[in-house]
C-alpha positions in Angstrom: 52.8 -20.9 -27.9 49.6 -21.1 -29.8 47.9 -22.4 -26.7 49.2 -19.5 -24.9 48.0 -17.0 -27.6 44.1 -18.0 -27.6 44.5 -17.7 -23.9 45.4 -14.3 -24.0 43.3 -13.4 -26.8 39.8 -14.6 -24.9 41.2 -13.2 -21.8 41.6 -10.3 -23.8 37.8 -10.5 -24.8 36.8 -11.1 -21.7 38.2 -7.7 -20.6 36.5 -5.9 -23.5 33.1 -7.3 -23.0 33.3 -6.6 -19.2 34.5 -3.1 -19.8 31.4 -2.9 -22.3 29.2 -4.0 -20.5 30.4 -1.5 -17.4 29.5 1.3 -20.4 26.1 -0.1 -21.1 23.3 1.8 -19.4 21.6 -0.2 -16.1 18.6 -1.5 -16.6 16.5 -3.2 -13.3 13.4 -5.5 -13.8 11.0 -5.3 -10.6 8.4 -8.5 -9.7 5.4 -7.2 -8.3 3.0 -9.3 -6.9 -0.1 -7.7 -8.7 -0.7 -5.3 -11.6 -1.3 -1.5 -9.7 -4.2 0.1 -10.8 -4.5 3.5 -12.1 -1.2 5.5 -12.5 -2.6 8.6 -11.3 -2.2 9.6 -7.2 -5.2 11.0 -6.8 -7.4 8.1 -8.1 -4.9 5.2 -7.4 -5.5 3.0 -4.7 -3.2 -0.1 -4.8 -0.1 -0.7 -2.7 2.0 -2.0 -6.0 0.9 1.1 -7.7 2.8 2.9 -4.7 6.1 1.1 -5.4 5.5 2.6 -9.1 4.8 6.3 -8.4 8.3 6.0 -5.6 9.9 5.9 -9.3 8.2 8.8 -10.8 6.3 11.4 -8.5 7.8 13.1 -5.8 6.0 14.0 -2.4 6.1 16.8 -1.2 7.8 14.6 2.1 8.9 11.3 2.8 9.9 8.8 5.7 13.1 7.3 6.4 13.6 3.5 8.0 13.5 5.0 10.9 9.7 6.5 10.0 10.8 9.9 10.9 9.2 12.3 8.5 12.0 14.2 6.1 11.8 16.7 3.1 11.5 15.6 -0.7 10.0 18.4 -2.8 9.8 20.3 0.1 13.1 21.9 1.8 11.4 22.6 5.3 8.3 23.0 6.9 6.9 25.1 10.2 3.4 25.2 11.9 2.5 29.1 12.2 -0.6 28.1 14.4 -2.1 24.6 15.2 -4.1 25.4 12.2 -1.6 26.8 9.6 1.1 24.9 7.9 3.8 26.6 5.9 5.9 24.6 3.5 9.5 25.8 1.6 10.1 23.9 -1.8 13.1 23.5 -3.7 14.3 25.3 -6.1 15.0 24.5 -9.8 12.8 21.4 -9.6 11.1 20.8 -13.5 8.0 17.7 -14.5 9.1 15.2 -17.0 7.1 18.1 -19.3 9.5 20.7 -18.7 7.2 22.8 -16.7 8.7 24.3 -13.5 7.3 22.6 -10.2 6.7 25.6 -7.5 4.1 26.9 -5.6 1.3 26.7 -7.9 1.7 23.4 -8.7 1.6 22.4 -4.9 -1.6 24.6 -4.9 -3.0 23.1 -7.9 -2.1 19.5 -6.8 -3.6 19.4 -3.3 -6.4 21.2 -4.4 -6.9 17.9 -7.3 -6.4 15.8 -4.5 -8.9 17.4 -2.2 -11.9 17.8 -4.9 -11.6 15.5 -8.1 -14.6 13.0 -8.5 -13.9 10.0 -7.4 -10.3 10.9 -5.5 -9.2 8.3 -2.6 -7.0 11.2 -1.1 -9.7 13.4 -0.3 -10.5 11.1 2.9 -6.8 12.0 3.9 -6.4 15.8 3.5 -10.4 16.5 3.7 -9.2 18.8 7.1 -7.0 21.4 4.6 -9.6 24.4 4.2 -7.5 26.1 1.7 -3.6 26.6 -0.1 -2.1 29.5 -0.6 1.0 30.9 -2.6 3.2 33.1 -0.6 5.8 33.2 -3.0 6.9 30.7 -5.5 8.9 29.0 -3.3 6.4 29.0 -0.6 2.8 27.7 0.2 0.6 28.2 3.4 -1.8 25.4 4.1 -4.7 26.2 6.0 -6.8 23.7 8.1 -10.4 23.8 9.5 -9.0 22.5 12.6 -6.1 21.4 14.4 -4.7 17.7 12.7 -2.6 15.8 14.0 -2.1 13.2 10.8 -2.3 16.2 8.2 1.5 16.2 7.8 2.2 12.4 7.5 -0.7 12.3 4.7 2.1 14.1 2.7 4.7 11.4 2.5 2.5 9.6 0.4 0.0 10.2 -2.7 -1.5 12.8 -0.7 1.5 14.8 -1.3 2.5 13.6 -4.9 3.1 17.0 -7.2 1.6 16.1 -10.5 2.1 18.7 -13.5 -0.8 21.3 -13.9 0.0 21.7 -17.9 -0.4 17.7 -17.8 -3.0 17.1 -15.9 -5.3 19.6 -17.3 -4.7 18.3 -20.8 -5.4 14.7 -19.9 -8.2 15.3 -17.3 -9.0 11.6 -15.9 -6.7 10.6 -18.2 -3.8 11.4 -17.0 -3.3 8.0 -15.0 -2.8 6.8 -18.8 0.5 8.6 -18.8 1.3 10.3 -16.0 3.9 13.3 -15.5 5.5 14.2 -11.9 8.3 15.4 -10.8 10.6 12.2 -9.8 13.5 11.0 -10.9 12.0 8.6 -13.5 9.7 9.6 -16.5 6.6 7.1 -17.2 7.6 5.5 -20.9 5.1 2.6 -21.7 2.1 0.3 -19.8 1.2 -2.8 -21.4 -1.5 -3.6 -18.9 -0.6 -7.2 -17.0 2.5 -7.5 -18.5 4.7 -4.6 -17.4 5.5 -0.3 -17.0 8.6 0.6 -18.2 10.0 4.0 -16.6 13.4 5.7 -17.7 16.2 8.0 -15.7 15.4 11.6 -15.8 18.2 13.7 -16.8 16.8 17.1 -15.1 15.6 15.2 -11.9 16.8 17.4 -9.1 18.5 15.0 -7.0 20.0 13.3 -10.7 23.4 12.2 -9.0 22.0 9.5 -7.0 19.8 8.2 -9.7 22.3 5.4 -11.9 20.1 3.2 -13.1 19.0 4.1 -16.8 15.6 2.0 -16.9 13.5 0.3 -14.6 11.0 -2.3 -15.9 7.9 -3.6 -13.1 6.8 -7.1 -14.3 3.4 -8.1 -12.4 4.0 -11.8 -11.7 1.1 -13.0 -9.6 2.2 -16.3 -8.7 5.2 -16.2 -6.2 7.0 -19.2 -6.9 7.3 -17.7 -11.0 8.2 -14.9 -9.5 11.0 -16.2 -7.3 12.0 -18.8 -10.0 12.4 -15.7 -12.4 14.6 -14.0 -9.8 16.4 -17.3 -9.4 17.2 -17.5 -12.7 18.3 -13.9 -13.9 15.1 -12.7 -15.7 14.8 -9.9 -12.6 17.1 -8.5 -10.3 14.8 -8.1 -7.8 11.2 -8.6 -6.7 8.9 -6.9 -4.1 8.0 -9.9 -2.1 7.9 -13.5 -1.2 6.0 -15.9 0.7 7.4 -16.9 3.4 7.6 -20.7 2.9 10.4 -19.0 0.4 12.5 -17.8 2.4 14.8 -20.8 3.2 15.5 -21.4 -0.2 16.3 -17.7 -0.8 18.8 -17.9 1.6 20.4 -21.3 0.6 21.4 -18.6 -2.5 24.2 -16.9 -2.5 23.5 -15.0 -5.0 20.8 -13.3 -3.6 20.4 -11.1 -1.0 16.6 -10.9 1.1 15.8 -8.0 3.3 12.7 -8.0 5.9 10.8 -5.3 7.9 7.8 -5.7 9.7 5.0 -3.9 7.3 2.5 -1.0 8.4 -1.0 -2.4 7.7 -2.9 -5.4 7.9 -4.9 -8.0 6.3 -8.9 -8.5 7.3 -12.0 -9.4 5.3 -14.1 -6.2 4.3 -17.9 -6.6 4.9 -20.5 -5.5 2.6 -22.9 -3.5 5.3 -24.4 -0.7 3.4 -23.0 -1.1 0.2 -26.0 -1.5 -2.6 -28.1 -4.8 -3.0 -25.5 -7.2 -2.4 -25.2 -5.8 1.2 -28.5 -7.7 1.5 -27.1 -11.1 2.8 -27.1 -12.7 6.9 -23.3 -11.3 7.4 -23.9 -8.3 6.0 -26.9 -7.1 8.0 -26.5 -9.1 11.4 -23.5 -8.8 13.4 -24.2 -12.1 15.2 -23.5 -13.7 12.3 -20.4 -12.1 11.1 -19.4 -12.6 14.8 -19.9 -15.8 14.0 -18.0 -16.4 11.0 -14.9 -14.6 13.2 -15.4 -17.1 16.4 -15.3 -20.3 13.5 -11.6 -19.5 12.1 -8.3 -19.8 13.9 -6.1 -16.9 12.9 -2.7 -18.5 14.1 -3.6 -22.0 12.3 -4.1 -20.1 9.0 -0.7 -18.5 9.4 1.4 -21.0 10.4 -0.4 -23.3 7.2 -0.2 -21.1 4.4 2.7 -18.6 6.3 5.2 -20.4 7.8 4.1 -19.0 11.3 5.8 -15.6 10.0 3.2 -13.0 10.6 1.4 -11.5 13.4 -2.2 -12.6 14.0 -4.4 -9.7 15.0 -8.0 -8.1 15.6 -7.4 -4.6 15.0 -6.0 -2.0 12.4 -2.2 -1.2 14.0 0.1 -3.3 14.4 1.7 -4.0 18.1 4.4 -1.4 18.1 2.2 1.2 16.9 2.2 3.4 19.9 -1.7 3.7 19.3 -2.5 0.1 19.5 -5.3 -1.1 21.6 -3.1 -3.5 24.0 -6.3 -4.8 25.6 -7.6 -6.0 22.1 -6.6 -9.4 21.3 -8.1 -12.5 18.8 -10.5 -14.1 20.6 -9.8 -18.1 20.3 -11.6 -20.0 17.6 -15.2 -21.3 18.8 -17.2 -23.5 17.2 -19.9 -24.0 19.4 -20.7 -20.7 20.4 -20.5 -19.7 16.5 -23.0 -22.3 15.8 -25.0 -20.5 19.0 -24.9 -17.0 17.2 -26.3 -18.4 14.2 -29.4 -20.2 16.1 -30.1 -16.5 18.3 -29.7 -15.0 14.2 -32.4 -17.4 13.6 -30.8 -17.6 9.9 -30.8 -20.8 8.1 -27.9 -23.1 7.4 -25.7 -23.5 6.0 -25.3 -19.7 5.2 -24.0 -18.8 2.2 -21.1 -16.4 1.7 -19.2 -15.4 -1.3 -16.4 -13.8 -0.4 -14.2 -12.0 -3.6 -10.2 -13.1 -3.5 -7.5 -11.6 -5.3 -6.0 -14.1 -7.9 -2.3 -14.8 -5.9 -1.9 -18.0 -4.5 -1.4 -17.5 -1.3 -4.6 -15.3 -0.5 -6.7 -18.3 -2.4 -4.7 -21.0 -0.2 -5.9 -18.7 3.1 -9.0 -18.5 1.8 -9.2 -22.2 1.2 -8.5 -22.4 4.9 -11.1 -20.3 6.2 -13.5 -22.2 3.7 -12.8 -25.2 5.9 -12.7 -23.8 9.2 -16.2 -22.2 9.1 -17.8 -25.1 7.5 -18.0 -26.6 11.1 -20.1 -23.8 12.4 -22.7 -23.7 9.9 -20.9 -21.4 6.5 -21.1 -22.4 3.2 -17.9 -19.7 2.2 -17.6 -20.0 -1.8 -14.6 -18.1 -3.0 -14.3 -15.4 -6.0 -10.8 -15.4 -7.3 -10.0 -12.3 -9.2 -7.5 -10.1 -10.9 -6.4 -7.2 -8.1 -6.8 -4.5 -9.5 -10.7 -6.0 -11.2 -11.5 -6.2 -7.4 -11.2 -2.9 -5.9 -12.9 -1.9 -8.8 -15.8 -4.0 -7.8 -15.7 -3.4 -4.1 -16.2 0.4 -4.7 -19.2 -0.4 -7.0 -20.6 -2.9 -3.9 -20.2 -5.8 -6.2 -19.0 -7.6 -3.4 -20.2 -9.7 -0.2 -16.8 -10.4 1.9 -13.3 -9.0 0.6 -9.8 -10.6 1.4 -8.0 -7.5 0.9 -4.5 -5.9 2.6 -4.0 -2.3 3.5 0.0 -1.5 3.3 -0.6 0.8 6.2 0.7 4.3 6.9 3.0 5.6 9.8 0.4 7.7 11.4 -3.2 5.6 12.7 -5.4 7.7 11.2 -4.0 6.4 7.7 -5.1 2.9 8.8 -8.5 4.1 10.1 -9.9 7.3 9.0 -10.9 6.0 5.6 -11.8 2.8 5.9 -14.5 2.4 9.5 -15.5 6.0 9.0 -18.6 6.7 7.7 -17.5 9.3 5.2 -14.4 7.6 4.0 -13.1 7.0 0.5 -11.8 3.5 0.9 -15.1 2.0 3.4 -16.1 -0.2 0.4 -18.7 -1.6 3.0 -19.9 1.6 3.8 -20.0 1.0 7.6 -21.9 3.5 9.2 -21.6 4.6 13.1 -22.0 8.3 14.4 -20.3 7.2 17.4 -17.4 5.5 15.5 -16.7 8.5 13.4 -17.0 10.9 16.5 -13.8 9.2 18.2 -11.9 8.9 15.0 -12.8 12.9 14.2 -11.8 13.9 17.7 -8.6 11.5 17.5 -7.5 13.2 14.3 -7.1 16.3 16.7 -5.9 15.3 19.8 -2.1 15.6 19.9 -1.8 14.1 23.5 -0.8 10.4 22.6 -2.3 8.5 25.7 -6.0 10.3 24.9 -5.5 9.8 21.1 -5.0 5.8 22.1 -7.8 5.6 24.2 -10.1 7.2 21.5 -8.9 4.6 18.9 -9.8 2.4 21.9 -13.0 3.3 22.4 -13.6 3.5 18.4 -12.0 -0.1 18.0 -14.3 -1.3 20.4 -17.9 -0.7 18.8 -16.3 -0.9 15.2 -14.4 -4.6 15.7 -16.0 -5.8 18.8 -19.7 -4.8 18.9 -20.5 -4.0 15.7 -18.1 -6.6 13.9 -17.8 -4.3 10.9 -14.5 -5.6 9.7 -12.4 -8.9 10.6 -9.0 -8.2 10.9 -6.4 -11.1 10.4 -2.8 -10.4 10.5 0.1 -8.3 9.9 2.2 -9.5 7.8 6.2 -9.0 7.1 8.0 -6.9 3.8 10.3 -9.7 2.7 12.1 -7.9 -0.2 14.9 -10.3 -2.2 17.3 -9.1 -5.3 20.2 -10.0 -7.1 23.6 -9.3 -5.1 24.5 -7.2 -7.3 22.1 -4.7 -6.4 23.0 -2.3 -4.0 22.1 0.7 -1.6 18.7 -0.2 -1.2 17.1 0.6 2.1 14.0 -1.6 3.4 11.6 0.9 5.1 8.7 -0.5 6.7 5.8 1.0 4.4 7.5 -1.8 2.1 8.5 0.7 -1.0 11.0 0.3 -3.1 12.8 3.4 -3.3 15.0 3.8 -6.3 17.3 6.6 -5.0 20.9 5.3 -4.8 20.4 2.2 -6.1 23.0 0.8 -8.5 23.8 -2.5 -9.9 27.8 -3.9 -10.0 
């Protein structure tokens, strides 16, 4: 009887704590692969930073798995001429500050976007002429010309709505604590050791938001990552390497979802870029050529990648209805490498440094590469460093060669515009062509999707192939893993995790 009576009595417990902890708000702790950079979308530039602003600043659109373009702060949107773009908000939509988000805000927003010092957005939206309020419900864009990316630009920072009040008060502060209009509200930063972000109650979509507090832990090292999945401390992390992924799915207890990402990998050149531009690879194209023809893109991938991602030479991945089809690696060359050095008439071995972000898989590639050009006549020494430490140094030209990943966009010109042409925000080499940026100006125009390919072409060919200004590597996967518990998230290819609908059982 006694026996029977503790029985019932822990069962009984057991019940009470379960029901209590039903009753207790959900909290969800994120592994990102780096610390992001700035919290503010008009100065950010870091992928990781993205999956942080999904949580709490709204766009004015979004994209879907399917990477079909759909409203977020916007209701609607219709094209009054190829040069005029008229946007409906919603209504009743308030910032973490209370203030109301309408027309002016949009206005105020793009206009940040477009003319802050220092802004990476500019290079996306630099075709909008000016914004107008209609009403407060409705703003009219207007373009200098006719673009055909202008719309996409707005699922992203781009078209993040930030809070005027806010934003004025804080001035380039405001990335210290930043104040949008998405469903979570920015509550601490400890910088390389976590962002906390809680649920907020006004959000205008609030129903689908169940999760009480989100927590993003940057964890460079993927097996600590993956080990703290494994063992409770998250519920979920943004990505693992694929040499991972059999042990992940051993687990039953986890759940790992894959999508092939936007962007690319590829080694930024220092061309034009202050004195350390001054070096054989940065001022000779032979001998970057060179250091291209001396590594073996598929042998780095299936060494330190499991064979899992796609090598490549060029910007867009293979179904990207713009890809160059005709540009393909060439196969790794030794000898002739060794040749372009001799017609460079530069002395051996040359010396590169080439600046790494501090993750172990990037520093194993790198390794690789080290290796692999040795035999033509390099000398590569590798500069690990903290992520969000390096973009800060490749826009100051403290730099020679960058490993460095672009998370890509659904449109080409977000994979192009600013990074080969001459004016863009993010060409930390400062590559300079009047050609190059002819064809990417006229394919950010054309709407007719066989003569907007053959520009990229064309553009591809004298950026990658003759003038070697950038080495592109490979496109890699979004390998997304949580906790089974987790569900309703959706894997869309740009790789972010959305936070909308997600709750934990």
């Amino acid at each position: 009887m006694l026996k029977r009576t503790l029985l019932g009595a822990a069962a009984a417990l057991t019940l009470l704590a379960g029901a209590a902890q039903a009753q207790q708000p959900q909290n969800l702790r994120i592994g990102l692969r780096e610390d992001p950079d700035i919290m503010d979308p008009t100065l950010a530039r870091t992928f990781v930073g993205r999956i942080v602003f999904a949580s709490i600043c709204d766009k004015l659109f979004d994209i879907n798995e399917r990477l079909e373009i759909v409203p977020q702060l916007a209701t609607g949107y219709r094209w009054e001429d190829p040069r005029t773009l008229l946007v409906t908000l919603r209504q009743n939509v308030r910032f973490h500050d209370g203030e109301v988000m309408d027309a002016e805000a949009v206005r105020y927003s793009l206009n940040r976007h477009l003319t802050m010092q220092g802004s990476f957005r500019r290079g996306e939206i630099n075709t909008m002429e000016s914004v107008e309020v209609v009403d407060p419900q409705t703003v009219r864009i207007r373009l200098t010309g006719p673009s055909a990316p202008f719309l996409s630009q707005l699922t992203d920072r781009a078209g993040m709505i930030v809070s005027p009040r806010a934003a004025e008060a804080a001035g380039r502060n405001f990335g210290a604590r930043p104040i949008c209009a998405g469903p979570y509200r920015f509550v601490e930063r400890v910088a390389q050791d976590r962002i906390v972000v809680e649920r907020f109650p006004e959000y205008w979509n609030a129903e689908k938001i169940h999760i009480q507090r989100i927590t993003y832990l940057p964890i460079p090292d993927g097996t600590v990552r993956l080990a703290n999945l494994q063992s409770g401390a998250l519920e979920m992390v943004q990505t693992i390497e694929p040499d991972d992924l059999a042990a992940v799915r051993r687990n039953n207890r986890l759940r790992v979802s894959i999508s092939d990402e936007l962007g690319y990998q590829s080694l930024t050149i220092n061309i034009g870029n202050g004195p350390r531009a001054q070096t054989p690879m940065g001022q000779d194209a032979r001998v970057r050529q060179a250091f291209e023809l001396s590594i073996d893109r598929a042998a780095i991938n299936q060494v330190v990648y499991e064979g899992v991602y796609t090598p490549t030479v060029q910007p867009l991945p293979p179904a990207n209805p713009y890809a160059a089809g005709a540009l393909r690696p060439e196969p790794r060359d030794v000898n002739r490498a060794r040749a372009l050095l001799r017609e460079a008439g530069v002395t051996t071995p040359v010396v590169v440094n080439m600046t790494v972000p501090n993750n172990p898989d990037l520093r194993q590639a790198a390794e690789v590469m080290q290796s692999m050009v040795r035999e033509a006549g390099f000398d590569l020494r590798i500069n690990a460093m903290e992520f969000a430490s390096s973009l800060q140094a490749a826009v100051r030209g403290d730099f020679e060669v960058y490993l460095l990943g672009w998370s890509g966009r659904v449109d080409p010109d977000g994979n192009t515009w600013s990074f080969i042409h001459s004016r863009g925000p993010q060409n930390d080499g400062r590559y300079s062509n009047p050609e190059v940026d002819r064809l990417l100006d006229e394919a950010r125009v054309e709407a007719d999707v066989g003569k907007r390919r053959d520009l990229y072409a064309q553009a591809f060919q004298i950026a990658i192939r003759q003038d070697r200004s950038r080495i592109y590597l490979w496109h890699r996967k979004n390998i997304v893993v949580h906790t089974a518990r987790l569900q309703g998230f959706t894997n869309v290819p740009d790789g972010l995790i959305r936070v909308t609908g997600l709750r934990l059982q």
